[in-house]
N, CA, C and O atoms as a CHARMM CRD file, in Angstrom:
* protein
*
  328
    1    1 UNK  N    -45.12100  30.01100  48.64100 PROA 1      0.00000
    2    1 UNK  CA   -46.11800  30.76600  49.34900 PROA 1      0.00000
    3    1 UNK  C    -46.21700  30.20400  50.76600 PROA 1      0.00000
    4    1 UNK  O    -46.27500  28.98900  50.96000 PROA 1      0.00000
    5    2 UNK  N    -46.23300  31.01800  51.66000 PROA 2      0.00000
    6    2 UNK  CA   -46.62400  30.53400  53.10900 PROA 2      0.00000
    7    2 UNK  C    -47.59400  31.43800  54.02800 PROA 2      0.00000
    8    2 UNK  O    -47.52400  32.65700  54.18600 PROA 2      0.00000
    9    3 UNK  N    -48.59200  30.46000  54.64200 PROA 3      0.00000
   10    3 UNK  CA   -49.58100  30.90000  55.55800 PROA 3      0.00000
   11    3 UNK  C    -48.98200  30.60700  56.71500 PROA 3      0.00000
   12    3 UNK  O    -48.32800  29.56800  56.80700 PROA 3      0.00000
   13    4 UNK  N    -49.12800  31.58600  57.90800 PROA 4      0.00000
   14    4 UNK  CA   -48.39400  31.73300  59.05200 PROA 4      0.00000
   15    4 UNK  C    -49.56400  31.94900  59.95300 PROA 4      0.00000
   16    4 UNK  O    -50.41800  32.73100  59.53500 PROA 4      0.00000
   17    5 UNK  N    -49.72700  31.46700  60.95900 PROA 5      0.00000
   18    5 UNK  CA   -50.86900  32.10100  62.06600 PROA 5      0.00000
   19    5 UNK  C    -50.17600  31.62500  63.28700 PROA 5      0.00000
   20    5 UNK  O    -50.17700  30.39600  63.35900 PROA 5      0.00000
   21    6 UNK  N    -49.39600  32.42200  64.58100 PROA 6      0.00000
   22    6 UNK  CA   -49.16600  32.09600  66.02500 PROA 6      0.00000
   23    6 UNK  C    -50.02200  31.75500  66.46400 PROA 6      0.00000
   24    6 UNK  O    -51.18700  32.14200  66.56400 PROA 6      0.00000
   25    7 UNK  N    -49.34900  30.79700  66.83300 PROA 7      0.00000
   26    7 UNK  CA   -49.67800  29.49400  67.58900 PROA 7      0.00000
   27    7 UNK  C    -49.05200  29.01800  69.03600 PROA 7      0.00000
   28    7 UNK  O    -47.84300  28.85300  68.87900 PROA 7      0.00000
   29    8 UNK  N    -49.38600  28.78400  70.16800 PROA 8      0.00000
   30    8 UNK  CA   -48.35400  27.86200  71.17100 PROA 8      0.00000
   31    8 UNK  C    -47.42900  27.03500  70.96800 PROA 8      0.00000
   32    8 UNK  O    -46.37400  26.94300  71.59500 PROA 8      0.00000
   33    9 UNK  N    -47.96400  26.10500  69.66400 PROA 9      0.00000
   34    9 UNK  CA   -47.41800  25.02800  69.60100 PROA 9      0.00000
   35    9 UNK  C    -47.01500  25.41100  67.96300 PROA 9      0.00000
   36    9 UNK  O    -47.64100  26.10900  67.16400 PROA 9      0.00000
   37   10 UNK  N    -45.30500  24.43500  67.74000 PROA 10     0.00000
   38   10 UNK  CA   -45.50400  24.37200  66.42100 PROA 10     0.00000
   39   10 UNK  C    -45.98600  22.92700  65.54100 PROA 10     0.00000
   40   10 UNK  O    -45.94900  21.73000  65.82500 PROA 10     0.00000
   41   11 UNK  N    -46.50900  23.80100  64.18300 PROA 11     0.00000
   42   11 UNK  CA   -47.33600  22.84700  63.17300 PROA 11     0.00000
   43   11 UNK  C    -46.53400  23.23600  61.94900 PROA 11     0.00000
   44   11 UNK  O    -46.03300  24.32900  61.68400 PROA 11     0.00000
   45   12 UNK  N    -46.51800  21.75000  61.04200 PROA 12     0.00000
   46   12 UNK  CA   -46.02700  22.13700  59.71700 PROA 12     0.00000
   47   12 UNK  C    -46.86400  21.93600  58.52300 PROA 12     0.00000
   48   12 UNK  O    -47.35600  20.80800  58.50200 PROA 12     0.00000
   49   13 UNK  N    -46.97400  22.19700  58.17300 PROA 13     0.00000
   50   13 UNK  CA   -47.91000  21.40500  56.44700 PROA 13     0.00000
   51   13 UNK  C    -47.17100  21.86400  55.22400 PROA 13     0.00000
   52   13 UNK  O    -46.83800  23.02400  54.98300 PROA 13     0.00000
   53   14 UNK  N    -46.95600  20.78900  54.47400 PROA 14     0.00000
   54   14 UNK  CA   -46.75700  21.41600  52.61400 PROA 14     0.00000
   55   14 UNK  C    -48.29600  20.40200  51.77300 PROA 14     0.00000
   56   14 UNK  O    -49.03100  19.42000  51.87900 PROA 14     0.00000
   57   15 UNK  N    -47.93200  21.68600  50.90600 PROA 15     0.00000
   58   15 UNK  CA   -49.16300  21.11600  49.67300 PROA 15     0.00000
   59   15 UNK  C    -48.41700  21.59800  48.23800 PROA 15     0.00000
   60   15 UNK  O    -47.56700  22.42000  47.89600 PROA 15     0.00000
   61   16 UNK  N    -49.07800  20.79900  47.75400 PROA 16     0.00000
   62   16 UNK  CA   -48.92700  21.21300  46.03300 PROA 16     0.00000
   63   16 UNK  C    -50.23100  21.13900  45.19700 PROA 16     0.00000
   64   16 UNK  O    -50.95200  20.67400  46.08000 PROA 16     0.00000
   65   17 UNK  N    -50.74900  21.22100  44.51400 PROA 17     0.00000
   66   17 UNK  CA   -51.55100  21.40900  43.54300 PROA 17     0.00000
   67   17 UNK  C    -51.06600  21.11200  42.67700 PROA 17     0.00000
   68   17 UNK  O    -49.90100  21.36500  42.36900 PROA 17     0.00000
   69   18 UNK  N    -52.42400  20.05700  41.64300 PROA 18     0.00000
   70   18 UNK  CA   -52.08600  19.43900  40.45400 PROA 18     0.00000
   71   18 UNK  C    -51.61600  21.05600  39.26300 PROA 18     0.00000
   72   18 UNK  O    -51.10500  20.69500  38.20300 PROA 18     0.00000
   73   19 UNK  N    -51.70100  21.91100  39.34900 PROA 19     0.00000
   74   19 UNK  CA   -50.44600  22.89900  38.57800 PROA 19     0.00000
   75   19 UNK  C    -49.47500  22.52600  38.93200 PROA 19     0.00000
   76   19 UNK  O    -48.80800  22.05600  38.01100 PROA 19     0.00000
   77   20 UNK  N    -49.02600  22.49400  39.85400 PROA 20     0.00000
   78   20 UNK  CA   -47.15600  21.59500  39.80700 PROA 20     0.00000
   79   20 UNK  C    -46.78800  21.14600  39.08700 PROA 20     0.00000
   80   20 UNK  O    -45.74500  21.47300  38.52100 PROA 20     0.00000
   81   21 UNK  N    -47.77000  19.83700  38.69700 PROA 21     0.00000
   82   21 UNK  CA   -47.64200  19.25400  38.10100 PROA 21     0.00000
   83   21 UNK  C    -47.81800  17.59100  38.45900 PROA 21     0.00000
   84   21 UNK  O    -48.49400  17.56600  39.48800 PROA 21     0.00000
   85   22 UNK  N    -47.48700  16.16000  38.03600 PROA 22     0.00000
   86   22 UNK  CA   -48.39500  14.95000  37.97000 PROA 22     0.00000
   87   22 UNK  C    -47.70500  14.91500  39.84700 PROA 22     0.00000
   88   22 UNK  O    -47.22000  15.82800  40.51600 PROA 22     0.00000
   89   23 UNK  N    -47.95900  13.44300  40.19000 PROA 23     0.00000
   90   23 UNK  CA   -47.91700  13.36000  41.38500 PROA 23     0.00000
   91   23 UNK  C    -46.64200  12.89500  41.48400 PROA 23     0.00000
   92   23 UNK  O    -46.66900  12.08900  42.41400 PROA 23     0.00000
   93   24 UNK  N    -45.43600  12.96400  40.99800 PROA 24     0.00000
   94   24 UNK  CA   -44.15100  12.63400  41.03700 PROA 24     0.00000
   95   24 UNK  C    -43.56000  14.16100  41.29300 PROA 24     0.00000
   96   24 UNK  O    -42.76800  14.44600  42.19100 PROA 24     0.00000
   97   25 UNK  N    -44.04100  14.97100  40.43900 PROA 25     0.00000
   98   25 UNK  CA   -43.55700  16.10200  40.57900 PROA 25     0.00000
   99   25 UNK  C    -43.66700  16.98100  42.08800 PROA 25     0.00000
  100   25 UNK  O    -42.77400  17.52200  42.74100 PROA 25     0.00000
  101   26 UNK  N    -45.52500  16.85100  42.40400 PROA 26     0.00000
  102   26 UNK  CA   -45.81200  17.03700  43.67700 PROA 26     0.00000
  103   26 UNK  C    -45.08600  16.68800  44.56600 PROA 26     0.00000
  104   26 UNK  O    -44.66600  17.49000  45.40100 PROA 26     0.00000
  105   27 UNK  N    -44.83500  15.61900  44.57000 PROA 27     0.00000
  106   27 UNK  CA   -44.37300  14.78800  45.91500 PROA 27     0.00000
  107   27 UNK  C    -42.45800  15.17000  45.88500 PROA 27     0.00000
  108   27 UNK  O    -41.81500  14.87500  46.89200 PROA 27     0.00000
  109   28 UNK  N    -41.89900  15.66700  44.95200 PROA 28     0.00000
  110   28 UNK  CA   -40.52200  16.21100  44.88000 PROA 28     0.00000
  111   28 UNK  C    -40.90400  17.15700  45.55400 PROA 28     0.00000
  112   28 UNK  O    -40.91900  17.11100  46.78400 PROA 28     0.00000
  113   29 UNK  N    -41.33700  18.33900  44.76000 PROA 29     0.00000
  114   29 UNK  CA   -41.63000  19.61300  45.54500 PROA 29     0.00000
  115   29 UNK  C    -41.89100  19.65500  46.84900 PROA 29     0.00000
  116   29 UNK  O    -41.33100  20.56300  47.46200 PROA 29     0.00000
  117   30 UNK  N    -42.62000  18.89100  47.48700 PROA 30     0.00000
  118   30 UNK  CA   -43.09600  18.88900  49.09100 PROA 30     0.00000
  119   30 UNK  C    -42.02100  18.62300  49.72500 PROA 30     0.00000
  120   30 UNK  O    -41.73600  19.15000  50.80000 PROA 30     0.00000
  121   31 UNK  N    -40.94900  17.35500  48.83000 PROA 31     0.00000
  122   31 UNK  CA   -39.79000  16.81100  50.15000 PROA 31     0.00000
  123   31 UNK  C    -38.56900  17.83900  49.82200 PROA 31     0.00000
  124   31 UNK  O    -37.60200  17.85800  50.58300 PROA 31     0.00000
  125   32 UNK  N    -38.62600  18.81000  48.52400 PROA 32     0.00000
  126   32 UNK  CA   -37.87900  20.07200  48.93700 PROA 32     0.00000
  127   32 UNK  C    -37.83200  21.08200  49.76600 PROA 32     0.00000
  128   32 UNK  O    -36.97400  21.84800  50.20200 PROA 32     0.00000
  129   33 UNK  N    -39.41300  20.83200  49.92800 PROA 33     0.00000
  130   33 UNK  CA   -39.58700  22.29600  50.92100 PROA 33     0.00000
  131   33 UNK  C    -39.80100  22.02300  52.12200 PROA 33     0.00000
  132   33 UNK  O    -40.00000  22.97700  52.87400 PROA 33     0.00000
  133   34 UNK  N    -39.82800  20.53000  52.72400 PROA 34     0.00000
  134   34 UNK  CA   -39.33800  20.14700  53.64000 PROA 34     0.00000
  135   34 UNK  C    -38.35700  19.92400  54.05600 PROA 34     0.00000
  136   34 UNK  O    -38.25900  20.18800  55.25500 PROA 34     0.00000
  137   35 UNK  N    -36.90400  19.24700  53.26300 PROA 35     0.00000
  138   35 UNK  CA   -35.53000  19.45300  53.59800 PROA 35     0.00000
  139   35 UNK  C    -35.36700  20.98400  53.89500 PROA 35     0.00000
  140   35 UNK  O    -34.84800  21.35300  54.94800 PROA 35     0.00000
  141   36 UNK  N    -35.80400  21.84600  52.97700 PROA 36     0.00000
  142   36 UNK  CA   -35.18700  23.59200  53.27000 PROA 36     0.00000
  143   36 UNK  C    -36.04400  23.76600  54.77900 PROA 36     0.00000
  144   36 UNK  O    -35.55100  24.59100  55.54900 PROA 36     0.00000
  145   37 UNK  N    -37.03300  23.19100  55.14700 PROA 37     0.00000
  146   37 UNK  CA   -37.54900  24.15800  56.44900 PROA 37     0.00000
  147   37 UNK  C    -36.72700  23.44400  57.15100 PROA 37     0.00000
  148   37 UNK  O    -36.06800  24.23500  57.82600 PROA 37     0.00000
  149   38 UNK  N    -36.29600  22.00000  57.43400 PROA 38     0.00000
  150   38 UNK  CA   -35.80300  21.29400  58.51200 PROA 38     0.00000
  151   38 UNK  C    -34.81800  22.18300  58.86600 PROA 38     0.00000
  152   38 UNK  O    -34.75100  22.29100  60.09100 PROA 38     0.00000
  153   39 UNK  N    -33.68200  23.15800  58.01100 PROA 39     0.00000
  154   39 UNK  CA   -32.84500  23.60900  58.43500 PROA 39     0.00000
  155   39 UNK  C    -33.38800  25.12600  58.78500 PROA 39     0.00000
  156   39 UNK  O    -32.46800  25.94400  58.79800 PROA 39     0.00000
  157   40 UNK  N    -34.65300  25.65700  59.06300 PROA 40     0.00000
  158   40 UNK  CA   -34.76000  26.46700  59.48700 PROA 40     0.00000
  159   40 UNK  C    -35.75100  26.30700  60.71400 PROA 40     0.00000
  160   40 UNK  O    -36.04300  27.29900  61.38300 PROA 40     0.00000
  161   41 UNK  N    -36.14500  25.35400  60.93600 PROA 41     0.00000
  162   41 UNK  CA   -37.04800  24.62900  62.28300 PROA 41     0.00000
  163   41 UNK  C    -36.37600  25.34800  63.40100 PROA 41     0.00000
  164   41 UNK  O    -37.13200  26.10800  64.00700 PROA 41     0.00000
  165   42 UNK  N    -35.20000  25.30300  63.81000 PROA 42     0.00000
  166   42 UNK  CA   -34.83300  25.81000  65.51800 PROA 42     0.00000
  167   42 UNK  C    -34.60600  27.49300  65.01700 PROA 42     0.00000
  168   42 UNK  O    -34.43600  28.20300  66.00800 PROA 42     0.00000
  169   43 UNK  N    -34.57600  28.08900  64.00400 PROA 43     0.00000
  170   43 UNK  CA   -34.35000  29.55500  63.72200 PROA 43     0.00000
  171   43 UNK  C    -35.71600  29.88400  63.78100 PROA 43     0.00000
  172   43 UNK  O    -35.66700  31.04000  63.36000 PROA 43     0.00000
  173   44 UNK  N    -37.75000  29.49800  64.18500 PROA 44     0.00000
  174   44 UNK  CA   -38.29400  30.00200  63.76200 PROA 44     0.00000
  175   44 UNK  C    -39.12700  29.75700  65.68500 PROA 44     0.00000
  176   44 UNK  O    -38.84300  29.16700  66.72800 PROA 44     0.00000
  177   45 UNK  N    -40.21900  30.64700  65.15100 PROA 45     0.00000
  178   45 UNK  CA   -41.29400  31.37100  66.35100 PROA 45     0.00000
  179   45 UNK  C    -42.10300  29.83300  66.30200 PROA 45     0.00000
  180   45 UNK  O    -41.84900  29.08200  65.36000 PROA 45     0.00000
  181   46 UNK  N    -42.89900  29.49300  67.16500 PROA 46     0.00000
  182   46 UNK  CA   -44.00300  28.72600  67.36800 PROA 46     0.00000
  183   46 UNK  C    -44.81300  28.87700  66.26800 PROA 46     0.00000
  184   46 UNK  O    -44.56000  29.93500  65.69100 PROA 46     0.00000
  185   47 UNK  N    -45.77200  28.17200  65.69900 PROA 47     0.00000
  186   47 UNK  CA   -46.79100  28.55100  65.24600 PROA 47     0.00000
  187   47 UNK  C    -47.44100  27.46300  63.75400 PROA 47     0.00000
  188   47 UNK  O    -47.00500  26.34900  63.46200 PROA 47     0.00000
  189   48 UNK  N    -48.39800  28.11000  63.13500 PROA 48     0.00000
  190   48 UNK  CA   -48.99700  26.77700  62.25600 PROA 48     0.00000
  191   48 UNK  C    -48.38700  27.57400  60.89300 PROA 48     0.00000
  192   48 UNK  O    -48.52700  28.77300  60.65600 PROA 48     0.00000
  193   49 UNK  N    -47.74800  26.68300  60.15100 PROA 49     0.00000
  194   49 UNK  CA   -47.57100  27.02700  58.91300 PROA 49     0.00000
  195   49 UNK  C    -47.69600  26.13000  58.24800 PROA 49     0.00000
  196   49 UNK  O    -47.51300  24.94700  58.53600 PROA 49     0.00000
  197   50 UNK  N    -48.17400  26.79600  56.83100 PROA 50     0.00000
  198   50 UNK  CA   -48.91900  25.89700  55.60500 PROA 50     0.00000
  199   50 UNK  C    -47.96800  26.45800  54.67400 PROA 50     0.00000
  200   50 UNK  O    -47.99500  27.68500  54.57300 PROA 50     0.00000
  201   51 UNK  N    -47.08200  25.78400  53.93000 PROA 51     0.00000
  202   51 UNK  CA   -45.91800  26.02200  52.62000 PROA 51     0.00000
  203   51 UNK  C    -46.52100  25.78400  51.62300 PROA 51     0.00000
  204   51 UNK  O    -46.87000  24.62000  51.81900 PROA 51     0.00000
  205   52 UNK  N    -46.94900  26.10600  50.54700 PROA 52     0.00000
  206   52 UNK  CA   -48.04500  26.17400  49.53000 PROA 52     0.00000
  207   52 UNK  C    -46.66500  26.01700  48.24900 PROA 52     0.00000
  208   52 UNK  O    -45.94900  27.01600  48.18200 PROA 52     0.00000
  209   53 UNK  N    -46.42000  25.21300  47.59100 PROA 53     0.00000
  210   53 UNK  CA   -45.69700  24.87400  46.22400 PROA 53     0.00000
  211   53 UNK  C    -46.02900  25.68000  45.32300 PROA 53     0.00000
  212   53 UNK  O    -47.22000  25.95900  45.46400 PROA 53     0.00000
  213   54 UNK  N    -45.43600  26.35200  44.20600 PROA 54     0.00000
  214   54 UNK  CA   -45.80300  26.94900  43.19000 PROA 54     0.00000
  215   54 UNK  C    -45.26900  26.27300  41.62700 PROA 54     0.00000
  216   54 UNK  O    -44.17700  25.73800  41.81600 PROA 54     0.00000
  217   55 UNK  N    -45.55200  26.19000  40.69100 PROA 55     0.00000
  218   55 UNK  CA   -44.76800  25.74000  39.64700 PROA 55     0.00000
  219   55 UNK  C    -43.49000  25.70700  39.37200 PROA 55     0.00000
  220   55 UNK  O    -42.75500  24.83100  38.91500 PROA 55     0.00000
  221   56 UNK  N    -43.31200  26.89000  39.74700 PROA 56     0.00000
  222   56 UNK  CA   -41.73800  27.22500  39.54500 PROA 56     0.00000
  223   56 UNK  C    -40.70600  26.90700  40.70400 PROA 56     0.00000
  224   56 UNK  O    -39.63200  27.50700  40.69300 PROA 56     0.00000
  225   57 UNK  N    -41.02800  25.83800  41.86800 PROA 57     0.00000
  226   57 UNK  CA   -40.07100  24.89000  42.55800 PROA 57     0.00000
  227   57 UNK  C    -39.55400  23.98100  41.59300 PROA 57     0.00000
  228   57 UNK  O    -38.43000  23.55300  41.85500 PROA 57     0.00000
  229   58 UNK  N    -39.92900  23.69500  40.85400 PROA 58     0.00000
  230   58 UNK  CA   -39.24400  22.58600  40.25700 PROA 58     0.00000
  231   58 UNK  C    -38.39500  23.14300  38.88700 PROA 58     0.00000
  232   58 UNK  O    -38.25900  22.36000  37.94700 PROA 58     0.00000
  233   59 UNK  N    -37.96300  24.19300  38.82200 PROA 59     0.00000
  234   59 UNK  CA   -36.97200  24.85200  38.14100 PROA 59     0.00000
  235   59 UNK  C    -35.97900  25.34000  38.49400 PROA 59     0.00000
  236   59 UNK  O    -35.00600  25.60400  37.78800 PROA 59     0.00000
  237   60 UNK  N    -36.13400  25.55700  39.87100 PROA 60     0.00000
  238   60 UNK  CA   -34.96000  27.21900  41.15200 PROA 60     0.00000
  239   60 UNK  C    -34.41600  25.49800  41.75300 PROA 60     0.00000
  240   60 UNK  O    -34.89500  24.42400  42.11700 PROA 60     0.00000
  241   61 UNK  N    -33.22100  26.12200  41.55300 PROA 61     0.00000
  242   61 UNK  CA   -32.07300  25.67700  42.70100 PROA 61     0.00000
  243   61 UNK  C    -32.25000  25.45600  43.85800 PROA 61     0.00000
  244   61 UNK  O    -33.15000  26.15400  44.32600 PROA 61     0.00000
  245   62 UNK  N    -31.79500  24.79200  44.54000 PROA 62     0.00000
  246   62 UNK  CA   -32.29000  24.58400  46.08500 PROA 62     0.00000
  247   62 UNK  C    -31.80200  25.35700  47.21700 PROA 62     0.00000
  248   62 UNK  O    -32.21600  25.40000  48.37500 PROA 62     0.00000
  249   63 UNK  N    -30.14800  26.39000  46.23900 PROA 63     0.00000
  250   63 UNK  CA   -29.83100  27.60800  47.18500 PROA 63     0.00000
  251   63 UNK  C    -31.19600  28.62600  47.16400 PROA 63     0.00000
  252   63 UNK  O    -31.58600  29.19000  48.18600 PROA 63     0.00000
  253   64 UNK  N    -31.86200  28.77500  45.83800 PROA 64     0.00000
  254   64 UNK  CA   -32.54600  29.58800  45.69300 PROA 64     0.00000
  255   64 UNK  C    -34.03800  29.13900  46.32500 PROA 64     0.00000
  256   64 UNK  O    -34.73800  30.07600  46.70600 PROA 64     0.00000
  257   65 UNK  N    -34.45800  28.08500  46.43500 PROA 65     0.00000
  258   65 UNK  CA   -35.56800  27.76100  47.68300 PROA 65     0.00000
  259   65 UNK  C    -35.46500  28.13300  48.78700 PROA 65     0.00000
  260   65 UNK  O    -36.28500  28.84400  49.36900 PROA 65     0.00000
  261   66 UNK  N    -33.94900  27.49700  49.44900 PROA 66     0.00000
  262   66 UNK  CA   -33.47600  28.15200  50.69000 PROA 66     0.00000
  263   66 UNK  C    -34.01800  29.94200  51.03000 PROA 66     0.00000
  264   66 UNK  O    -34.62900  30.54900  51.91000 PROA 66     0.00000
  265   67 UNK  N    -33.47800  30.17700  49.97700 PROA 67     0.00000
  266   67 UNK  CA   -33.65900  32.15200  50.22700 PROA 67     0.00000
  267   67 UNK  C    -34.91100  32.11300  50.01500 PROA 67     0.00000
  268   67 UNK  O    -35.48300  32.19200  51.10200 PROA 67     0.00000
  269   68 UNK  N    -35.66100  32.02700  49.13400 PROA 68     0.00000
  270   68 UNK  CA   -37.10200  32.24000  49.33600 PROA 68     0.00000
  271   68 UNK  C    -37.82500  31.98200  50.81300 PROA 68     0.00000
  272   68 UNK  O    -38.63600  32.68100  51.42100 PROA 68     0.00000
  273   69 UNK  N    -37.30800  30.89800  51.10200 PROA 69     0.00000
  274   69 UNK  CA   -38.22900  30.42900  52.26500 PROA 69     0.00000
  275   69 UNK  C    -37.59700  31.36400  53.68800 PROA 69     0.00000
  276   69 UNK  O    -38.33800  31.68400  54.61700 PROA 69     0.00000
  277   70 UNK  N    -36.72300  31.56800  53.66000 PROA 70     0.00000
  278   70 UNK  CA   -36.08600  32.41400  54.49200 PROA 70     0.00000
  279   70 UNK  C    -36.64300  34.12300  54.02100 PROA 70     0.00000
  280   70 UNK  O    -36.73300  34.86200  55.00100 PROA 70     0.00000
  281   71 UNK  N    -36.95600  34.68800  52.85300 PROA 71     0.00000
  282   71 UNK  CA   -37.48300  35.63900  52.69200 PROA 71     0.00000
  283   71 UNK  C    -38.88400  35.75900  53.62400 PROA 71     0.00000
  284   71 UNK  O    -39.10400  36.65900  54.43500 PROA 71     0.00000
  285   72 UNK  N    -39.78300  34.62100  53.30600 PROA 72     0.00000
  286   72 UNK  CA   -41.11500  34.00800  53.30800 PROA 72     0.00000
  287   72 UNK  C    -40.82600  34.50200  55.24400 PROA 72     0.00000
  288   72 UNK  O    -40.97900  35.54200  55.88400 PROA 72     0.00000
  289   73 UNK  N    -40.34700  33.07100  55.58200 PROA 73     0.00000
  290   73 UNK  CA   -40.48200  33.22000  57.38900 PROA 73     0.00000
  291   73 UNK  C    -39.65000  34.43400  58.15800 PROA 73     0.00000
  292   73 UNK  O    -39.48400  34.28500  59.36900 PROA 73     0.00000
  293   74 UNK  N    -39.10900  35.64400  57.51600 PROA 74     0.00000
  294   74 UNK  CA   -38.68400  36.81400  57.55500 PROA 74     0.00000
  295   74 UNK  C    -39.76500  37.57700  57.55400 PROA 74     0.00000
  296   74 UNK  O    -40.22900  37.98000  58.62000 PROA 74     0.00000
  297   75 UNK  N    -40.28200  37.86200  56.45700 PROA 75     0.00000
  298   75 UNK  CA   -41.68200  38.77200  56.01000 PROA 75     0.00000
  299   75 UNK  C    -42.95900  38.28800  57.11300 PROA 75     0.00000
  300   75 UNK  O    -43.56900  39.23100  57.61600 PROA 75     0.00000
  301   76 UNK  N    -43.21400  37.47400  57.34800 PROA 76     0.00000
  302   76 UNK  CA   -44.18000  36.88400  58.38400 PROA 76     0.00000
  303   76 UNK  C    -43.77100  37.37400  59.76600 PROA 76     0.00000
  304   76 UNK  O    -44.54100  37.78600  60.63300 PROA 76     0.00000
  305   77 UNK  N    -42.39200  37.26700  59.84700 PROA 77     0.00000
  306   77 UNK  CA   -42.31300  37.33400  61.71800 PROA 77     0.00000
  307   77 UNK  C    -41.75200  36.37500  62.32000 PROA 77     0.00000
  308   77 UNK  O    -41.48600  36.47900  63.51700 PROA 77     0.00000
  309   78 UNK  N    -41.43800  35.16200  61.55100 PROA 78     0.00000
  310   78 UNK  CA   -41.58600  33.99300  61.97000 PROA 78     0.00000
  311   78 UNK  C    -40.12500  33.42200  62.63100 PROA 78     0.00000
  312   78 UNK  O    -40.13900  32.62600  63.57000 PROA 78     0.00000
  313   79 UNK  N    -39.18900  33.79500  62.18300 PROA 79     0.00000
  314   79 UNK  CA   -38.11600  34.01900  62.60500 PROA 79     0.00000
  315   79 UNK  C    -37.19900  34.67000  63.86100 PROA 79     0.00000
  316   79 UNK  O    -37.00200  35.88500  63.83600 PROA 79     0.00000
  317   80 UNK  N    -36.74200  34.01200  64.75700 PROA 80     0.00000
  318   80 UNK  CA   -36.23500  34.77800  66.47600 PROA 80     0.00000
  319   80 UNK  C    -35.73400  35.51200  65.99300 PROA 80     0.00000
  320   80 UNK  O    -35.42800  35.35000  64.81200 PROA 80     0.00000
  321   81 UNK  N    -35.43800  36.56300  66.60900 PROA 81     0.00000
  322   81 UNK  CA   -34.68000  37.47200  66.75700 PROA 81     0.00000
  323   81 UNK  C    -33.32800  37.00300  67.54100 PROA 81     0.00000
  324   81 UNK  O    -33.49100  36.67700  68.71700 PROA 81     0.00000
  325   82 UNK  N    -31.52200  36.91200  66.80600 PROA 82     0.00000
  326   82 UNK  CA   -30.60200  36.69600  67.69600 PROA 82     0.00000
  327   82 UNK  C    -29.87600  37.30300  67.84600 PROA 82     0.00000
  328   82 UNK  O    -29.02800  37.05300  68.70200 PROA 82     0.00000
């Protein structure tokens, strides 16, 4: 899940929620969905985004995070145009 609001500047945040699961699990999930944005950081618009974890990161493949999150900053806007 991602919250998007333009911004000047860019901001990042991840969270998880104890549904994830214990705090080992959390803390995987966050540094997944931080490796997948790092490679989409220079492909995206300015702005504050909040990456919200769902249960089911810790089942999907990390090709299949990739595409989600690229669905995600697609559907928002968030993404240049090249």
């Amino acid at each position: 899940m991602l919250f998007y609001k333009k911004s000047p500047e860019k901001k990042v945040g991840f969270t998880a929620s104890k549904k994830v699961g214990n705090a080992v699990e959390r803390n995987f999930s966050k540094r997944r969905m931080r490796a997948s944005f790092l490679e989409f950081q220079e492909k995206i618009e300015d702005g504050i985004f909040v990456f919200v974890a769902k249960k089911d990161i810790l089942e999907i493949e990390y090709k299949e995070l990739q595409k989600s999150m690229r669905y995600a900053l697609k559907r928002v806007g968030a993404l240049k145009k090249t």
